[in-house]
C-alpha positions in Angstrom: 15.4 79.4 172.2 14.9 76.0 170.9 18.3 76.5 168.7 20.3 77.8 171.7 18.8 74.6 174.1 19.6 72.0 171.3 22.9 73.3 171.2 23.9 73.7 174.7 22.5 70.0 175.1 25.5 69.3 171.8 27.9 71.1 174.4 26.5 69.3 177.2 26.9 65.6 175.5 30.5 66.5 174.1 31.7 67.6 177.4 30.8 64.2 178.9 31.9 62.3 176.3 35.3 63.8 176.6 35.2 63.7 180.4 34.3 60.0 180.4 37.3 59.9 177.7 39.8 61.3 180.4 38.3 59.9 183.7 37.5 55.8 182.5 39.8 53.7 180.8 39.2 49.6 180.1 41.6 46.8 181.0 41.6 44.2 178.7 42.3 40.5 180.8 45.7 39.8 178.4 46.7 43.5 180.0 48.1 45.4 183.1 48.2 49.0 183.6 50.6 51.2 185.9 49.1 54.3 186.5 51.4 57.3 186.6 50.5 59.4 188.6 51.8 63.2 188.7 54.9 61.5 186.6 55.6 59.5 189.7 54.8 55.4 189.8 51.5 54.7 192.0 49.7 51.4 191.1 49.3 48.9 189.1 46.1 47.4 187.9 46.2 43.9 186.9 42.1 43.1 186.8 40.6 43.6 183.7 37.4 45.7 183.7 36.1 49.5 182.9 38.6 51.3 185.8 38.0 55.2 186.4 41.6 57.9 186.7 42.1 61.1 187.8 41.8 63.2 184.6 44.9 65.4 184.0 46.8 63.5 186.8 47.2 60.1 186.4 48.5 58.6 182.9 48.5 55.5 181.8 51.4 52.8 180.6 49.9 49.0 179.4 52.4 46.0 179.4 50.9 42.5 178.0 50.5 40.3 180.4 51.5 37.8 178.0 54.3 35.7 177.0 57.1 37.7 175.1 59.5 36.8 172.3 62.3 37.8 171.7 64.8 36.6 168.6 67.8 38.7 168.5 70.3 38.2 165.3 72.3 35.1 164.8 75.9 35.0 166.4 79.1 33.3 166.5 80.3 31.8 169.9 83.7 30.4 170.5 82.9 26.3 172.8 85.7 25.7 175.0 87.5 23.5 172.4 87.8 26.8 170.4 85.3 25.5 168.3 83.2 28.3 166.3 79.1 27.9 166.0 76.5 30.1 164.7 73.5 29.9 167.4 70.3 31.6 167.0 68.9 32.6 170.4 65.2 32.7 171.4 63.7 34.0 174.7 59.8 33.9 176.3 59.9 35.9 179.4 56.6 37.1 180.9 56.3 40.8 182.8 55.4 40.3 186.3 55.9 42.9 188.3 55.2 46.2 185.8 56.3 49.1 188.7 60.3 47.2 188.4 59.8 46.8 184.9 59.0 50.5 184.1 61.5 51.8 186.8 64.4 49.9 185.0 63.3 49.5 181.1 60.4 51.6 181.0 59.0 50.2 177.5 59.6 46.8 175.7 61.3 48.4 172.8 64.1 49.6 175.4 63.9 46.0 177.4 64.7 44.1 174.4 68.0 45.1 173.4 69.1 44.8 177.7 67.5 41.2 177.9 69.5 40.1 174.5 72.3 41.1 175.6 72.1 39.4 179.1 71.1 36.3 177.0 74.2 36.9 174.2 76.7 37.2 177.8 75.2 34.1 179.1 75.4 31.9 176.0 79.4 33.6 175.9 79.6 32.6 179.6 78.3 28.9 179.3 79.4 28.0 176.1 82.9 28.6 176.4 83.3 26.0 178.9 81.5 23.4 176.8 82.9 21.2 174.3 81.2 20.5 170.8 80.4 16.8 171.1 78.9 17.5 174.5 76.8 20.0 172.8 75.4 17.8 170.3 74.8 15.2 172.6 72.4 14.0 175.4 73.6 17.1 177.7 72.6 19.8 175.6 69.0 20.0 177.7 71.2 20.1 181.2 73.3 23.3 179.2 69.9 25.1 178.0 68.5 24.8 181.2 71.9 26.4 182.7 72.1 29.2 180.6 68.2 29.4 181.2 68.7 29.7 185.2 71.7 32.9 184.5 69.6 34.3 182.6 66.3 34.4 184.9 69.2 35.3 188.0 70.4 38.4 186.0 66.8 39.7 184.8 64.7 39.1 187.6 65.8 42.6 189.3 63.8 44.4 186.2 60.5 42.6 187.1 61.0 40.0 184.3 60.2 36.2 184.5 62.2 33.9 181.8 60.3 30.8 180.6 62.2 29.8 178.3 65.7 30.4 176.3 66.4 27.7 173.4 68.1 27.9 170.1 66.6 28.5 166.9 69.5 26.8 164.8 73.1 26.3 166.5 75.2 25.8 163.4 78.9 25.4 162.3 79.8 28.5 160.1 79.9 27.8 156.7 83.7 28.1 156.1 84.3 25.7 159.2 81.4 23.8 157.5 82.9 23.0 154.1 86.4 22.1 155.7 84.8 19.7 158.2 82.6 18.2 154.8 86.4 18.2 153.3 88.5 16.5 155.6 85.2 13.9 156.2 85.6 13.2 152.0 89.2 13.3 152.3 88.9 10.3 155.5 86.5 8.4 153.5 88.7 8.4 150.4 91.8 7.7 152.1 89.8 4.2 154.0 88.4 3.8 150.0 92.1 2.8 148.9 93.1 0.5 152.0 89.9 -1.1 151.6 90.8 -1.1 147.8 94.2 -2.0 148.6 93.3 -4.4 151.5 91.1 -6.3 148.8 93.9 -6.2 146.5 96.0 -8.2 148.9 93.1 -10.5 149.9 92.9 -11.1 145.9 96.2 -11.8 145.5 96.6 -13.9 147.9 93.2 -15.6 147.1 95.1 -16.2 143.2 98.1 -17.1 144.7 96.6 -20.1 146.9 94.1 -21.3 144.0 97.1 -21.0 141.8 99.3 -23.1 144.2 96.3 -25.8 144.9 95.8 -25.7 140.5 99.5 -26.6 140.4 99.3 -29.2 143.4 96.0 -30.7 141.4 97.7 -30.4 137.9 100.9 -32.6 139.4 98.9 -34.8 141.4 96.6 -35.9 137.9 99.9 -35.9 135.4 101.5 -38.1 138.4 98.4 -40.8 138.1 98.0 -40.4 134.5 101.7 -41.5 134.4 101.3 -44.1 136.4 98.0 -45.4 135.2 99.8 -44.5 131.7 102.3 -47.0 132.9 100.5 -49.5 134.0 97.8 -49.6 130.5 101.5 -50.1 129.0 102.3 -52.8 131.2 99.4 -54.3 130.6 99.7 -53.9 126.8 103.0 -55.7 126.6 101.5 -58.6 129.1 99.1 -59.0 126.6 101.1 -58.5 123.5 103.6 -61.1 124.8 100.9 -63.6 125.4 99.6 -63.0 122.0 102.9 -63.8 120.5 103.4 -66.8 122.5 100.1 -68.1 121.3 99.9 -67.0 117.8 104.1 -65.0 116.5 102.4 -65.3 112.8 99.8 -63.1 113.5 101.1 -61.0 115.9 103.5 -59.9 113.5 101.0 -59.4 111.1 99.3 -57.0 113.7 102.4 -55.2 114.1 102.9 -55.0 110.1 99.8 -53.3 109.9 100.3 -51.0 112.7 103.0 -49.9 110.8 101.2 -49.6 107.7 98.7 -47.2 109.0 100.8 -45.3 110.6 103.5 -44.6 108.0 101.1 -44.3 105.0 98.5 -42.1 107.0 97.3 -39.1 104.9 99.0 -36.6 106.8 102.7 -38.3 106.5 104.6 -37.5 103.6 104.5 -39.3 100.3 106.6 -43.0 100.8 108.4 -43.9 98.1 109.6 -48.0 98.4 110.9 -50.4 95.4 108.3 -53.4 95.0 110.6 -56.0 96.8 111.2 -54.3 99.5 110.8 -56.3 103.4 108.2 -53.7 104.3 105.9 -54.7 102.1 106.2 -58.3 102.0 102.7 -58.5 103.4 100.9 -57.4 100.3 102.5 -59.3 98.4 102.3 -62.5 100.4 99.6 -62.0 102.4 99.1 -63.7 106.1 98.4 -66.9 104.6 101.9 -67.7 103.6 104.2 -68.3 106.7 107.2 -69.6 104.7 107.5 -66.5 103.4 106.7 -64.1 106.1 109.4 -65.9 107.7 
């Protein structure tokens, strides 16, 4: 007796814990539940708690009550200056009404694919009216924010609430890349040589004015050496006349020796003269014989 009772009690326990299993069910608060009921949509359950089912009727479907990603692949999209870029998508779209949701997508896995592709059209849509520099510049929030709006428009029907759409990376394809980086090194070497050339030209003609303003200089100074040349020898002979009105006797001596130094100087040739000769009637005479010098 005491084997069958402890037994039936095991049976007893088991069958509640499976009944509880099938007839309560827990809402978590970051969850919401639509309860299926005979396959057909009844409610949804939104507050989170220990909630109690029909057992065999209803079943149960969660969605997160969360924020949800999505990141689809990178693509290429043709701007409206037939420009290429590779853009990177990323959506955060919420789940708010989960009886839409399930009637159109039924799970996430199946939602995903529909919302990229409503988020690939409108990127296609928007971005092939816009222009590259206006997407690099100040207006790119205003074009987000566009796409953004089509996007929310076009999903809203499913029970979906966009928060966001931005871009990961929106990038030139490489090829397009490297030919931009080329003609951009090919610009800046071709303004290399007319800067090169430009200063050139500047240095030429920098040389040609110094060298005009050196031969302007050059003239100038040989001109006043001339003259000041000129004028020393105009003095000289002033002086050299007075001397030889004073004093003829000496001032020819001074001339006779001028001569001297200058024609038997070490680096003139050897002079060869006979002892009576005129030009050397001063060493044999000396300046204290006028009769002579005479």
């Amino acid at each position: 007796m005491k084997g069958r009772a402890g037994w039936l009690v095991l049976m007893v326990c088991l069958g509640l814990v499976w009944l509880s299993s099938t007839v309560l069910y827990t809402v978590d608060e970051t969850q919401q539940v639509l309860i299926i009921r005979l396959g057909a949509p009844d409610q949804v359950v939104t507050t989170p708690g220990l909630k109690v089912k029909w057992p065999f009727v209803d079943s149960l479907v969660y969605y997160d009550k969360r924020l949800l990603t999505l990141e689809p692949a990178t693509e290429q999209v043709i701007l409206g200056d037939q420009k290429r870029i590779e853009i990177q998508p990323y959506t955060r779209f919420r789940i708010t009404d989960a009886l839409q949701f399930y009637q159109s997508l039924r799970t996430f896995e199946q939602a995903a694919p529909q919302v990229n592709q409503v988020v690939s059209s409108a990127l296609r849509r928007k971005l092939g009216q816009v222009m590259l520099p206006a997407l690099l510049s100040e207006e790119r929030p205003r074009i987000v924010m566009q796409i953004q709006a089509d996007v929310s428009e076009r999903v809203k029907p499913w029970g979906i609430q966009v928060e966001d759409v931005r871009f990961h990376r929106a990038d030139l394809p490489k090829e397009t890349s490297q030919a931009i980086y080329d003609r951009m090194k090919s610009e800046r070497q071709r303004e290399a040589k007319e800067l090169r050339a430009q200063g050139f030209e500047w240095a030429q003609k920098i040389q040609s004015k110094a060298d005009r303003e050196r031969t302007v200089i050059l003239s100038e100074a040989q001109r006043q050496s001339k003259i000041t040349r000129g004028e020393a020898d105009a003095n000289a002979n002033q002086i050299l006349a007075r001397a030889f009105n004073r004093d003829p006797q000496f001032y020819r001596l001074y001339r006779s020796l001028q001569t001297y130094r200058q024609a038997l100087a070490e680096s003139n040739p050897t002079l060869v003269l006979s002892p009576d000769a005129d030009f050397l009637r001063f060493f044999k005479t000396g300046p204290g014989k006028p009769s002579e010098q005479r």
